[in-house]
Structures are given as structure tokens and as C-alpha cells.
N, C-alpha and C positions, 0 to 999 in steps of 0.2 A: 558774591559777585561785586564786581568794584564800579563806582560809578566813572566816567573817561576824566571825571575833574580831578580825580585820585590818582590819575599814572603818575609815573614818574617819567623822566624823560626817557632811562633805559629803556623802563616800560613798554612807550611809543616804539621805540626802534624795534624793540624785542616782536611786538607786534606785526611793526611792519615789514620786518623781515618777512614773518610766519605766513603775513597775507603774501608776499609776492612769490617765495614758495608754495603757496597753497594755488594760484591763480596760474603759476608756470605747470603744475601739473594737471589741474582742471582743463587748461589750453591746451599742451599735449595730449591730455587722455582722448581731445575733441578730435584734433587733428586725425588719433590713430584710426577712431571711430569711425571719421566721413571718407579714411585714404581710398577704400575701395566704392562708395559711392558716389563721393563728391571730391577727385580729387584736387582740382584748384582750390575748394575752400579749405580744404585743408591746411592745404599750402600757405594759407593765409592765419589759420590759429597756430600752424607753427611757428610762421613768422611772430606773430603776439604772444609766445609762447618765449620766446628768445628773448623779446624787450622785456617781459617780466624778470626772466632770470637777469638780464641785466642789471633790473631796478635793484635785485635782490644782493647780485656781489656792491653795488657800489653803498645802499644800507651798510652790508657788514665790515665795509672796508671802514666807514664812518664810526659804526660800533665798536670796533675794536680798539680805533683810534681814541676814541673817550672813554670806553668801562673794560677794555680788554678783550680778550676770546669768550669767556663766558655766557651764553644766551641765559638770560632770565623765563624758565620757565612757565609759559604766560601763552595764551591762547584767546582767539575771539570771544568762545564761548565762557568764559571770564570775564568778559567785559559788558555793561549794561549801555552797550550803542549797535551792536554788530545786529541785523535781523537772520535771525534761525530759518535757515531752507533748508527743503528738503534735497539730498544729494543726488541731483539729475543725472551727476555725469558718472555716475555706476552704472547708469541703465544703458545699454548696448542698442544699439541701431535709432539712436533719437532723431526725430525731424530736425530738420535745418532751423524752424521758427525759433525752437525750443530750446536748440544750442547756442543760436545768435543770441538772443533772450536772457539766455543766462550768462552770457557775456557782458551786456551792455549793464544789467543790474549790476555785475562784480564792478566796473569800471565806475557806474556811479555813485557805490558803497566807497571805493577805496579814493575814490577825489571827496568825497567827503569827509571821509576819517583824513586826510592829508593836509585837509582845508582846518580843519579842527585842531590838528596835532600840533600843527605850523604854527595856529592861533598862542597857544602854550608854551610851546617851547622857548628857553629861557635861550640857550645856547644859541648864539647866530649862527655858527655852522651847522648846527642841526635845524634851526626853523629853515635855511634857506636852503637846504636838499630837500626837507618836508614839504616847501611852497616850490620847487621844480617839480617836485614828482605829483604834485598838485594839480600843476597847471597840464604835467605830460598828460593825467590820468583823464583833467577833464580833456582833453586836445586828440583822447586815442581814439574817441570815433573819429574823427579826421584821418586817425592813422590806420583803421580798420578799412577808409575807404580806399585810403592812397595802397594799402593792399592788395583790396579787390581789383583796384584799377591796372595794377601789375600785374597779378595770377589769373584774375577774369574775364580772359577774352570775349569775344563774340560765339566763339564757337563754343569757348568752355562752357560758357551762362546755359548756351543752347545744353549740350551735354548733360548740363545738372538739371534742368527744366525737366528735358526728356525722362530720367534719371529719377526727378523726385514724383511725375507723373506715374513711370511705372510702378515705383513702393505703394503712392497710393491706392490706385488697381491692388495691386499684392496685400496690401495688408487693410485694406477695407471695400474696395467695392465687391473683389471676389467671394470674401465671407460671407460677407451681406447679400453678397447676389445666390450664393449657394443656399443660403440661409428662405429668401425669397421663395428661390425655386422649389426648395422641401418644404415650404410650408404652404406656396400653391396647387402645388401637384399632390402631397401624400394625404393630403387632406380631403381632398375630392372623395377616395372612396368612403372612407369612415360617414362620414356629411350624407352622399348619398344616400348610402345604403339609409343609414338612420331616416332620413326622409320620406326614399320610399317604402318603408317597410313598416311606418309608425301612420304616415302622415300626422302626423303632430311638429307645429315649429316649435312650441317649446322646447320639445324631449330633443329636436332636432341642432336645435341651437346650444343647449345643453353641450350632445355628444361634440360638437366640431370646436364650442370653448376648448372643451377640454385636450381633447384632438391639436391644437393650436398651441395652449399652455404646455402642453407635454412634450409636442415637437418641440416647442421653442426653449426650452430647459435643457433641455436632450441635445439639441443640435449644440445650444451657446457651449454647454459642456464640452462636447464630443472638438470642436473648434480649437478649445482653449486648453485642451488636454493634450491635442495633437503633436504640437511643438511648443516651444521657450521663443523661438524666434529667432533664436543665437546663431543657430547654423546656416537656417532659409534664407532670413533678412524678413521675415513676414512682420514683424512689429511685436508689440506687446499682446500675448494671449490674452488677458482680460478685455481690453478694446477690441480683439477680432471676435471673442466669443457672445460680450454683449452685442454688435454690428449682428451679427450671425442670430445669435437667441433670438432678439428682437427682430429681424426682417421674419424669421421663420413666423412669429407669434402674429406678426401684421399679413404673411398672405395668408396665413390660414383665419385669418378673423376676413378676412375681404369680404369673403362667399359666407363666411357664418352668422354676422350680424343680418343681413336680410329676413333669417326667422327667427327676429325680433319681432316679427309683423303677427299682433296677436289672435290668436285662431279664433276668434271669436267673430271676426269680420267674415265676411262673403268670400267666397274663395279664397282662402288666406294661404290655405297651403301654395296653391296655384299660383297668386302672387308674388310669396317669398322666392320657391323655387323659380320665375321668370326674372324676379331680379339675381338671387345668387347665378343664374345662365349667364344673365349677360355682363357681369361682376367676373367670374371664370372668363370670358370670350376678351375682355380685356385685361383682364389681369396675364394672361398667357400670351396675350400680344406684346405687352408692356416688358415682359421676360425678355421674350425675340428681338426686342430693340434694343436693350442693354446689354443681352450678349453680344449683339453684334456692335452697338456702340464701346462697350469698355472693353467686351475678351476679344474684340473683332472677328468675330464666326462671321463667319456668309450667312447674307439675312436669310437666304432659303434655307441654309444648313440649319440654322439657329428653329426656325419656325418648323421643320420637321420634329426636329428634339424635342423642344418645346410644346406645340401646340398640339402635335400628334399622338406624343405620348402622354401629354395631360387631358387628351380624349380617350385615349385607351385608360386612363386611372377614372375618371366620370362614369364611361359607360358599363366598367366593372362594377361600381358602385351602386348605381343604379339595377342593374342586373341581379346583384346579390340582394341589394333590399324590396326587388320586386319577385321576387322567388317566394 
């Protein structure tokens, strides 16, 4: 690997050609990615998608004019200045923060290496394109905004607002709220039964651990196994399936840590179970509000579903463990 004091001037161009091909395609891949969710932004990493290619014929017109047609094969990862990321822009359906993001580092990776290259170069026709596309590269958030401010209406903004609201629903509150709801409700009966069939909180607390950890393994799987995300738009399966594992694991621990309370105390059993009641009495409300806040169910609709049916899974529990 060569250290950046070692290029050569071809070197440099060789280079720089390679990054502003590699940026015009990074910004097109962006553009194709957000056409159907975000299409003003798009519109705006194509347009930045177009000034790279730009940068890139007027480099090779310079190139060829001092070392001929030949490109010196030569690539960043050759060079001891460029920093190694990982390739975001293969991943299909990326947030807006993430795509911006990795824009603004490209732009202030390549005004760096232009500020450096310029620094070197012997040649005044080559330093003084290197310190143009210097000064462009540091000036292109200006020109990212002066794009926004063309593509970005009022109503567009509104659009992608709306737009990036509902992915997030789609690909995290829904999981996690599915997730929620199997592990408040399927848990009820295992927990009861256990309870009232032992009286014992140990053994009780015990069965509903495990009841919890095994939904919540179960579910995260079951999530992430579903789809790729490619076709839905639901995001990346590992983020929905942890969202998912983990809410599952957290409502079934709600109502199970209460027989933590150890049986050695004065009515212990009696206590645990009056807090896991009122742990379930909120927890199943807390449900009801989120489906009607994030999926918008009607709060009566939502509180039928919900709290009705997560009394019919209690009272089965209880029934089986008092038999």
C-alpha cells in the first residue's frame, strides 16, 4: 500500500478520476433507491450524480491531455489516506439520514484528497483543476442545498415527512408492537397456570422467564425470516427481528418479575400475583394506546382486541392451573 507522498501525479488523476466514477455511481444508486419513496430527493442525488460525472470527463479530458488514454491501474484501497467503509449503498431501502450521511462523508473525503493532491502537484494545469474541484467539492453542500431548494417544495418536504413516518411504522413500530403484544398476551396463560397450580413464585417466575425468552427468540426469528425487505419496503430483517425478539421478551418479563417477591415473606404468593394483575391491567392498556396511536385502530376497536382477548388468555390460565 502506498503512502499519498509516493503518487505520482498520473497517480493523483488516476485516482481521481476512479473516486468521481465511484461517487457518480454511489449517487445514482441513491437516486434509484429513494425514486419511489422520496422522489424530490432523488431528484437531487441525481442531479449530484451528474456534477460528479462531470468532474469525472473534465479529470480525463486533462488525463489524456498529459499521459495519454491509458488509466493507471490504481484504486483507493491502494492508498494509505482513503478511510475503509462499509458499502451502504448495496443495501436496498436505506433511511434518508444514512444516505445523506454517506454523502456528506464522500464529499468531505474527496475536498480533502483534492486539498492534498493540489498541495503536490507539480504541474500548474493539473494543481489548478485539483484546487477547482477542491474548492467545488468543499462548496457541494451549498450545492446540495441550492438542490433541495429546487426539488424541495413545501409540499414535497410534507410528502417525504409523511412518507419517512410511515416506513418507520412499517419497519419498526409494527414489529415491535407485534412483538409487544405476543409477548403480553401468550404469556398470560403459561404464568398463570404456573402460579395457580404451584403457588410457588419461584417455580412461577421461573416458567414465565422462560415463557418470555422463548417467545422472544421465536418471535425475533419468525420476523426476520419473514421477508428480505426488498419487495415490502419493511427495512432490514435483523433490525425488525431484534425490535420484535426484544418487545416480545419485555412484555412477557412485565407480569413475570413481580414473583421475584420471595415466598418466604407473608402472603407472597398473594402479593406477587396482585402486582403481576395490575402489571397486565396496564400493560394491555398501554397496547390499546399504541395501536390506536401508531396503526390508528379505533381506541374501542383496539381495547376489544387487546384487553378482551388478553382476559380471555389470564382467565384460561388461571382455570387450567386451578383445576
Amino acid at each position: 500500500m502506498k503512502n499519498f507522498s509516493e503518487l505520482s501525479e498520473r497517480e493523483i488523476l488516476c485516482l481521481a478520476i476512479a473516486g468521481e466514477e465511484e461517487d457518480n455511481r454511489v449517487y445514482s444508486t441513491f437516486a434509484e433507491d429513494l425514486a419511489d419513496r422520496y422522489p424530490a430527493t432523488a431528484k437531487v442525488f441525481a442531479e449530484m450524480a451528474q456534477t460528479e460525472a462531470t468532474h469525472r470527463e473534465m479529470l480525463n479530458e486533462l488525463y489524456k491531455d498529459k499521459f495519454g488514454p491509458e488509466l493507471v491501474p490504481i484504486s483507493k484501497g491502494d492508498v494509505n489516506f482513503f478511510i475503509k467503509r462499509p458499502p451502504v449503498w448495496l443495501t436496498r431501502n436505506l433511511s434518508l439520514d444514512t444516505i445523506r450521511r454517506e454523502a456528506e462523508i464522500r464529499e468531505a473525503e474527496a475536498a480533502s484528497f483534492y486539498v492534498k493532491a493540489a498541495a503536490s502537484a507539480k504541474d500548474p494545469a493539473v494543481r489548478q483543476l485539483l484546487r477547482e474541484l477542491a474548492q467545488t467539492e468543499m462548496t457541494h453542500e451549498e450545492i446540495a442545498a441550492d438542490l433541495e431548494t429546487k426539488y424541495l417544495t413545501v409540499d414535497a418536504r410534507k410528502t417525504e415527512e409523511m412518507t419517512h413516518a410511515r416506513l418507520f411504522v412499517l419497519q419498526y413500530v409494527q414489529p415491535g408492537l407485534a412483538g409487544l403484544m405476543d409477548g403480553s398476551v401468550s404469556t398470560l396463560a403459561p404464568l398463570f397456570a404456573a402460579a395457580f397450580a404451584t403457588h410457588n413464585n419461584w417455580k412461577t417466575f421461573l416458567v414465565g422467564l422462560a415463557a418470555s425468552l422463548g417467545g422472544g427468540v421465536s418471535m425475533g426469528f419468525a420476523e426476520a425470516l419473514s421477508d428480505d425487505g426488498t419487495m415490502t419496503g419493511r427495512g432490514a430483517p435483523l433490525l425488525r427481528g431484534l425490535a420484535c425478539g426484544l418487545m416480545t421478551t419485555i412484555g412477557g418479563l412485565g407480569h413475570t418479575l413481580p414473583y421475584l417477591v420471595p415466598d418466604e415473606w407473608p402472603n407472597a404468593f398473594l402479593i406477587a400475583t396482585s402486582i403481576a394483575g395490575v402489571v397486565v391491567f396496564f400493560e394491555l392498556w398501554a397496547i390499546a394506546f399504541m395501536r390506536t396511536r401508531y396503526m390508528k385502530t379505533p381506541f374501542l376497536r383496539a381495547v376489544l382486541q387487546v384487553i378482551v382477548g388478553g382476559l380471555i388468555v389470564l382467565i384460561t390460565g388461571i382455570l387450567i392451573g386451578g383445576a
